[in-house]
N, C-alpha and C positions, 0 to 999 in steps of 0.2 A: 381589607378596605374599610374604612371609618364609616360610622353610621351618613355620615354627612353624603360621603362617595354615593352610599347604597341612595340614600334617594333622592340624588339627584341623576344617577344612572335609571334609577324608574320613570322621573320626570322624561327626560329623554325619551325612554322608550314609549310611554305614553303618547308622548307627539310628535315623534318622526313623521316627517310627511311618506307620503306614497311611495317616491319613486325615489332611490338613488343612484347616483353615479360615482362606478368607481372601475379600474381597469382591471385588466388580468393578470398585473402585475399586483395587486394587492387582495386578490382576491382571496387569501386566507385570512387577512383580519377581519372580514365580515363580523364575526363574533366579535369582535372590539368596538365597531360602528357605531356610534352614537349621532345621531340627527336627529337638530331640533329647528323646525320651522324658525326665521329670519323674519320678525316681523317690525315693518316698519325700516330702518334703517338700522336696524343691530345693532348692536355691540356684540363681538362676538370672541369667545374664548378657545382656546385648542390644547389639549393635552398631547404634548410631544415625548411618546418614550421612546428609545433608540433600538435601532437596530443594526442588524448589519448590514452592509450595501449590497441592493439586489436588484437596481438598477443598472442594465449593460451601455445605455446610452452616457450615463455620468455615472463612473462607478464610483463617486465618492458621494453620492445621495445616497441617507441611508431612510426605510422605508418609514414612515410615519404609524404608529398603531392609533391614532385616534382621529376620527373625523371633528370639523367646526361643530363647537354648540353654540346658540343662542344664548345671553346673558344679559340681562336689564337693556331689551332692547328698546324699550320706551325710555327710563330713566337715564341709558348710556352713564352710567354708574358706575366705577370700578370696582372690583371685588377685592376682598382686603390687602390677599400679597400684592394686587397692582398698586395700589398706592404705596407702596414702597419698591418698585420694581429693579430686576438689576439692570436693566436697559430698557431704550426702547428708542422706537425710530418713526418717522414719518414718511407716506409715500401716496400718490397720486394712481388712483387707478380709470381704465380707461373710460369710463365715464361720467369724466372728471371729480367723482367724489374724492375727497382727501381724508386719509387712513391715518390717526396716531397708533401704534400698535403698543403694546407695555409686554416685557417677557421677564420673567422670576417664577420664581417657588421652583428653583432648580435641587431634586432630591435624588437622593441614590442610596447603594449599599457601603459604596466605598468614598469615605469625606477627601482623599486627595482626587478622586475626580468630580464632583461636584464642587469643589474650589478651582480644579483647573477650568470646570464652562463658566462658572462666574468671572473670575478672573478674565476669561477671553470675551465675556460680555461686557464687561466692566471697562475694557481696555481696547475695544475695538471700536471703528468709526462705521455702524452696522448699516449705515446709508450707503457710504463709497462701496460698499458690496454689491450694489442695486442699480449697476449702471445698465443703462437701453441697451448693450452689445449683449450685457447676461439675463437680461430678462429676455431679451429678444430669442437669446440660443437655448433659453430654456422654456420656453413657449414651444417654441419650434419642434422640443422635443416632447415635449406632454401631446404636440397633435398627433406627433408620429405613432405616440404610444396609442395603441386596444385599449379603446372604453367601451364600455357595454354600463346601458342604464337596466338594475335589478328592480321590480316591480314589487311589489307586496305580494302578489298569490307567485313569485317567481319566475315569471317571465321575462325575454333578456330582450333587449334591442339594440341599436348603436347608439353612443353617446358622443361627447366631446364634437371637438368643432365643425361646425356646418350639419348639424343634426339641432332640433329643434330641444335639446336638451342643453344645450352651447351657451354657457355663458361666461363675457368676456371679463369682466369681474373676478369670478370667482375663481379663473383659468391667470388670472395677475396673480390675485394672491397667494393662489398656490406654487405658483413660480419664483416668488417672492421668500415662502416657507422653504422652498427646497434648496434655495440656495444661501441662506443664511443655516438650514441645517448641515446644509454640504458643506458650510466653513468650519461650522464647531466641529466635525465629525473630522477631519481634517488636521484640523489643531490638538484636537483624543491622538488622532494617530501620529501628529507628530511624536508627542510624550509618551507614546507606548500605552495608554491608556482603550481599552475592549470598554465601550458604553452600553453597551447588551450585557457584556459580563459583570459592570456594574452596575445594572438595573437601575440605569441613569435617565431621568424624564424630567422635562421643564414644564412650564405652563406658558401661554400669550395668550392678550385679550386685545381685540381694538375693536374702535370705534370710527366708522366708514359713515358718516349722514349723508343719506343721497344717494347711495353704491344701489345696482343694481341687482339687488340676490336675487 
């Protein structure tokens, strides 16, 4: 990892807030976590490395190892590979704030499969992905899913919908990430392509003014 990675993985850890939510389905990336308080109306970035699919509801989501960081939430600034990004898409979430999202800095071990997710970003229309029937059945299934919010001294409680840890926001947008991950993941395995085996990770930043984090 680049000097750069190490600190702004300190940053991170410096200011995670308190309490996070995450289910029992992810509960061994813990160690990967990274949360950084959402101030103001964010701009916020995500490291997406791949995995395998370990989701039984959609078994073609595959798990995500890194949680949302905060990024020039005052300035909503793009960080450098976003200004040149290999896609990016817009979308309305439910309280009514409007999301541009930017995805690039797609890297890996092996270049015919980080040409094949550029390629599929480069050439797909990542909006028409995003219809109310799919975000609706993928909502549906994040509530089904075991959350539990982890405390700082380790304490578990329930999380996710109708728990006072619930937000509707942040339960779009991740419905959003899992099913434009479910398509790339999809399009690896049309081409025979293992994205774990090529230690294949993207990055996405957007900026939501307004969003309720």
């Amino acid at each position: 990892m680049s000097p750069t990675f190490d600190d702004l993985d300190g940053l991170l850890d410096r200011s995670a807030p308190r309490t996070t939510v995450m289910t029992d389905s992810v509960a061994d990336e813990l160690t990967r976590l990274r949360v950084a308080t959402r101030v103001e109306t964010a701009s916020v970035t995500l490291r997406r490395p791949w995995r395998r699919p370990v989701f039984a509801g959609l078994a073609s989501v595959l798990l995500l190892g890194g949680a949302a960081t905060a990024t020039a939430a005052v300035t909503n600034s793009w960080v450098p590979w976003a200004q040149t990004p290999v896609t990016s898409m817009a979308y309305t979430l439910p309280s009514g704030a409007e999301c541009e999202e930017r995805i690039g800095n797609v890297r890996g071990q092996d270049p015919a499969a980080v040409e094949a997710v550029e390629n599929f970003y480069r050439t797909t229309d990542i909006e028409s992905l995003l219809t109310k029937e799919k975000i609706a059945s993928t909502i549906e299934w994040i509530r089904q899913d075991s959350n539990i919010a982890i405390s700082a001294d380790g304490s578990t409680e329930p999380a996710g919908y109708g728990t006072v840890h619930y937000n509707a926001d942040e339960e779009y947008q991740r419905a959003v990430t899992m099913i434009v991950t479910a398509a790339v993941s999809t399009e690896l395995a049309n081409q025979g392509i293992d994205g774990a085996d090529s230690n294949l990770s993207s990055d996405g930043q957007s900026f939501c003014p307004g969003a309720s984090w």
